[in-house]
FIMI-874099 format. One record per residue: residue number from 1; x, y, z of N, C-alpha, C in turn. Coordinates in steps of 0.02 Angstrom, whole numbers, plus 50000, padded with zeros to 5 digits. Each point is the difference from the previous one (the first is absolute). Example, Ala and Ser with C-alpha at 12.3 -4.5 7.8 and 13.67 -1.06 7.14 Angstrom:
FIMI-874099
r seq:1; n_east:50660; n_north:49716; n_up:50390; ca_east:49955; ca_north:50059; ca_up:50000; c_east:50045; c_north:50060; c_up:50000
r seq:2; n_east:49982; n_north:50053; n_up:49964; ca_east:50042; ca_north:50059; ca_up:50003; c_east:49961; c_north:50055; c_up:50037
***
This chain:
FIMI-874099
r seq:1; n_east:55903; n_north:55393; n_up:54277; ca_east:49945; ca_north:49959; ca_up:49977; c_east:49936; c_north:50040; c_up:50007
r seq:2; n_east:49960; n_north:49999; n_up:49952; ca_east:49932; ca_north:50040; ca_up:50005; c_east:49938; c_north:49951; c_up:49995
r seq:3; n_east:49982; n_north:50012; n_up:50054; ca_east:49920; ca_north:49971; ca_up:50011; c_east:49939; c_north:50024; c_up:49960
r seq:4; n_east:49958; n_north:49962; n_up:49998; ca_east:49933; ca_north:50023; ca_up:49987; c_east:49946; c_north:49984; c_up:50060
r seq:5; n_east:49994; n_north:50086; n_up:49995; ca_east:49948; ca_north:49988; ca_up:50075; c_east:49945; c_north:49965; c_up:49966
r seq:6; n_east:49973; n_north:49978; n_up:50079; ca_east:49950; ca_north:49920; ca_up:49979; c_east:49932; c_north:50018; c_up:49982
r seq:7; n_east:49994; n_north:50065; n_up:50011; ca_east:49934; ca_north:50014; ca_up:49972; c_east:50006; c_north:50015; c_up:49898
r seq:8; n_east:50065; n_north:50004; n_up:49995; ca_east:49996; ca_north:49978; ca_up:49919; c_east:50008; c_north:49950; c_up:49980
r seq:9; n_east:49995; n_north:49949; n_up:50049; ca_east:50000; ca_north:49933; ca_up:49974; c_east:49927; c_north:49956; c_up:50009
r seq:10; n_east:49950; n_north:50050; n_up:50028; ca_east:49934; ca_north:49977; ca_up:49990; c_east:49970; c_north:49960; c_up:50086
r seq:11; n_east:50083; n_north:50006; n_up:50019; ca_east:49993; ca_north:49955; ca_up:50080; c_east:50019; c_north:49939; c_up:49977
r seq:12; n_east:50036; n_north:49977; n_up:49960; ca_east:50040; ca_north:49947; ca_up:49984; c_east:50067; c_north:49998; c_up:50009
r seq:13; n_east:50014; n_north:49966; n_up:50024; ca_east:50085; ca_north:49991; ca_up:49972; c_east:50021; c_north:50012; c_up:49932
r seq:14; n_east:50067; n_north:50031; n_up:49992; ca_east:50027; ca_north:49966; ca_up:49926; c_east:50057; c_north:49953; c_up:50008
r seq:15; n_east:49985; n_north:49950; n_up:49934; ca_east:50010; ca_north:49956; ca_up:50011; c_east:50079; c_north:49986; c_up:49952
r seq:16; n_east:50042; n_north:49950; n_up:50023; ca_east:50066; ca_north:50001; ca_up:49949; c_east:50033; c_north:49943; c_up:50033
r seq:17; n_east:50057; n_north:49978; n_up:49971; ca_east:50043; ca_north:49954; ca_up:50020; c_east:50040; c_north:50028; c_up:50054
r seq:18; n_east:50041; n_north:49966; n_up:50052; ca_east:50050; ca_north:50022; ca_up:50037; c_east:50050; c_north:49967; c_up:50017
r seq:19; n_east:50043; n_north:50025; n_up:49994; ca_east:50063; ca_north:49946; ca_up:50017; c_east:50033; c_north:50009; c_up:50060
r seq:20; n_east:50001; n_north:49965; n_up:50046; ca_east:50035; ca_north:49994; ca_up:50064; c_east:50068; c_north:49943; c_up:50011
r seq:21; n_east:50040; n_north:50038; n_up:50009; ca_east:50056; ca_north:49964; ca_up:50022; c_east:50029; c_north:49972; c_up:50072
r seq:22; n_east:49986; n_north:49907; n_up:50002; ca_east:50022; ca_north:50005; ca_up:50084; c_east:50051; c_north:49973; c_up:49989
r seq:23; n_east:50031; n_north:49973; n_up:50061; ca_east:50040; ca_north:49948; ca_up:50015; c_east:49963; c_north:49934; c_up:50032
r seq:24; n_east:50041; n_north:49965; n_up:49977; ca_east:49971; ca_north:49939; ca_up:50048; c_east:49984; c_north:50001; c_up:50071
r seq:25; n_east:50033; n_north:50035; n_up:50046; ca_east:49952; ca_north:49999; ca_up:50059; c_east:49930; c_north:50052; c_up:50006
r seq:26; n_east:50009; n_north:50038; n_up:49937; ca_east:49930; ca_north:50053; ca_up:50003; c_east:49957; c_north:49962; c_up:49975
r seq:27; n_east:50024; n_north:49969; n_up:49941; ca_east:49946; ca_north:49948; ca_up:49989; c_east:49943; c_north:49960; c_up:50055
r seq:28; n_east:50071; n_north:49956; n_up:50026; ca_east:49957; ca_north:49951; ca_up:50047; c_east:49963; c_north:50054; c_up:50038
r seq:29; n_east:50029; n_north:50050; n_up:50018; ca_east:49944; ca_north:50051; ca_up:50066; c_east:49936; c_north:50001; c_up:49969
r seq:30; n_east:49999; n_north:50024; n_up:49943; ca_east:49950; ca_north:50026; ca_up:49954; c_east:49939; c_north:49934; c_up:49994
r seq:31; n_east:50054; n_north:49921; n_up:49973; ca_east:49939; ca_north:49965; ca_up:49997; c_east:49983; c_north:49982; c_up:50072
r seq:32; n_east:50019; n_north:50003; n_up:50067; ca_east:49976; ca_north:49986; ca_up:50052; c_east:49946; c_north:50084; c_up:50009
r seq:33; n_east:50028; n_north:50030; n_up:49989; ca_east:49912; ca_north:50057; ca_up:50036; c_east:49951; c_north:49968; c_up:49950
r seq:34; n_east:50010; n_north:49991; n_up:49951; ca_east:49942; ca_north:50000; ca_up:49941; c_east:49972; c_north:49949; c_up:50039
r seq:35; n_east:50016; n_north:49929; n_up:50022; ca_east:49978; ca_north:49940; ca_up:50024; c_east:49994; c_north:50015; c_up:50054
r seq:36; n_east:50024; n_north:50028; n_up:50048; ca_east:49964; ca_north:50023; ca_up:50056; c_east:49946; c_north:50054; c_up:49988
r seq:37; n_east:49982; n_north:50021; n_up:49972; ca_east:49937; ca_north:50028; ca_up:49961; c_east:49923; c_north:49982; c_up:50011
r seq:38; n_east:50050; n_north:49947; n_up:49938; ca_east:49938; ca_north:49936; ca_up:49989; c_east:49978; c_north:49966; c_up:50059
r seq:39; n_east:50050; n_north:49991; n_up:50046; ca_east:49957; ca_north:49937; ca_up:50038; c_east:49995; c_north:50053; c_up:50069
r seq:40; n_east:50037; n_north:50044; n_up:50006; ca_east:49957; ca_north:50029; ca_up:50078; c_east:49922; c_north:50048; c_up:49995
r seq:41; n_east:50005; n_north:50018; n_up:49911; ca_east:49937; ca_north:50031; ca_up:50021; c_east:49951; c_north:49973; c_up:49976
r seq:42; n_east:50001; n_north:49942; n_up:49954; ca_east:49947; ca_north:49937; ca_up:49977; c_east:49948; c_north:50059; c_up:49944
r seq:43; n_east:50034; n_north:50025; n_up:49976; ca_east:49947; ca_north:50032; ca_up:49976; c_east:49951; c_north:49947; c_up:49961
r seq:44; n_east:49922; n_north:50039; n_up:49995; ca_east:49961; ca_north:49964; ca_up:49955; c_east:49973; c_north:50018; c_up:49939
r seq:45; n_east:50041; n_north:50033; n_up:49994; ca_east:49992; ca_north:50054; ca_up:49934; c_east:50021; c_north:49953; c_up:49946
r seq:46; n_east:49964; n_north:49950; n_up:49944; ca_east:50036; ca_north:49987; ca_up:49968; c_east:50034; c_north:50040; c_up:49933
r seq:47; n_east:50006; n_north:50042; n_up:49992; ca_east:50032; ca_north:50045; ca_up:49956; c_east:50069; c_north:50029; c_up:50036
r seq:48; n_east:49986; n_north:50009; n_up:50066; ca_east:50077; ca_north:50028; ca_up:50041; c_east:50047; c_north:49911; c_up:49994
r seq:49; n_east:49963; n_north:49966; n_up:50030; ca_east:50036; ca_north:49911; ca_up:49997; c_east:50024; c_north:49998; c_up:49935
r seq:50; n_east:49967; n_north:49996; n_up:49948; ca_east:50036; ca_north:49992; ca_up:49927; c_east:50058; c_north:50052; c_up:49997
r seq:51; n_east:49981; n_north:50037; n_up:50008; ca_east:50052; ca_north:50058; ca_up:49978; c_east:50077; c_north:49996; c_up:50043
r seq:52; n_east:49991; n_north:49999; n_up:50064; ca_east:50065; ca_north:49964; ca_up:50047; c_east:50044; c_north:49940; c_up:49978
r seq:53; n_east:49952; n_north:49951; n_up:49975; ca_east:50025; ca_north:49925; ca_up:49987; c_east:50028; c_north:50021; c_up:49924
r seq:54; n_east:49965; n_north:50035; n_up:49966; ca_east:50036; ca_north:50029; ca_up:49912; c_east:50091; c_north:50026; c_up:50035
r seq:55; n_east:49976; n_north:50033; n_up:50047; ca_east:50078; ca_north:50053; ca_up:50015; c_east:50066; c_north:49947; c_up:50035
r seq:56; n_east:49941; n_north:49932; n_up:50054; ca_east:50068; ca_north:49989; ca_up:50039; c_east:50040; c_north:49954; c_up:49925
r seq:57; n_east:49939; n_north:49954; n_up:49964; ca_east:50033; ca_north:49969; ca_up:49939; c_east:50059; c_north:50038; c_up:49960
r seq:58; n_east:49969; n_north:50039; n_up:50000; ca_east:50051; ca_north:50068; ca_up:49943; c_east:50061; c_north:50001; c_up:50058
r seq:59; n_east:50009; n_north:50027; n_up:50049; ca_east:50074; ca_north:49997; ca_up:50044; c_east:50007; c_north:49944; c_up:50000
r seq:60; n_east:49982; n_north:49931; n_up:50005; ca_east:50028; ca_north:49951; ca_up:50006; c_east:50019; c_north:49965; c_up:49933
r seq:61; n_east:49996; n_north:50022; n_up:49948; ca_east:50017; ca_north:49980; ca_up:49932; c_east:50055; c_north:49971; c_up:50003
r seq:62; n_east:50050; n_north:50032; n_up:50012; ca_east:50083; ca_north:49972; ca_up:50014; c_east:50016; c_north:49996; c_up:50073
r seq:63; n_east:50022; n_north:49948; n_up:49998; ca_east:50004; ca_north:49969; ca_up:50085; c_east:50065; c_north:50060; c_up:50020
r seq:64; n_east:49987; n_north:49997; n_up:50062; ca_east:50048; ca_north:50025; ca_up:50034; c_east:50056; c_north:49959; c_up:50053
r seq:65; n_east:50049; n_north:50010; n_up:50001; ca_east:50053; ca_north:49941; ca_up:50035; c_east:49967; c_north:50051; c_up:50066
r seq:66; n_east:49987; n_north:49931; n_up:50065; ca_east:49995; ca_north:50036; ca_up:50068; c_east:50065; c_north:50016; c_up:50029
r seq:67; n_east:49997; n_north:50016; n_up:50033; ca_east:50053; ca_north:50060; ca_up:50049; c_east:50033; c_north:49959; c_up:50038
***
């Protein structure tokens, strides 16, 4: 895989789709840090808050059977 160092990217990220594959218990791990996130560090950033609550929605799209 070849990078682009970040000074050719202006100090931005580049940006693209990604696809990650879990299982159902990576899942649930995944939506519990995200939500433990949210509520242990209270951020007040509202742009970081939107952006968390966009992601846990998106993992939680399709329910997951609990364990």
């Amino acid at each position: 895989m070849t990078r682009t160092p970040r000074s050719a990217l202006g100090g931005r990220y580049a940006r693209g789709m990604k696809t990650l594959e879990l299982d159902d218990d990576e899942l649930r791990l995944l939506v519990a840090a995200v939500r433990s996130y949210l509520d242990d560090f209270g951020h007040e950033e509202a742009d970081v808050l939107r952006r968390v609550k966009q992601l846990l929605a998106k993992l939680q799209a399709e329910p997951v059977p609990p364990a």
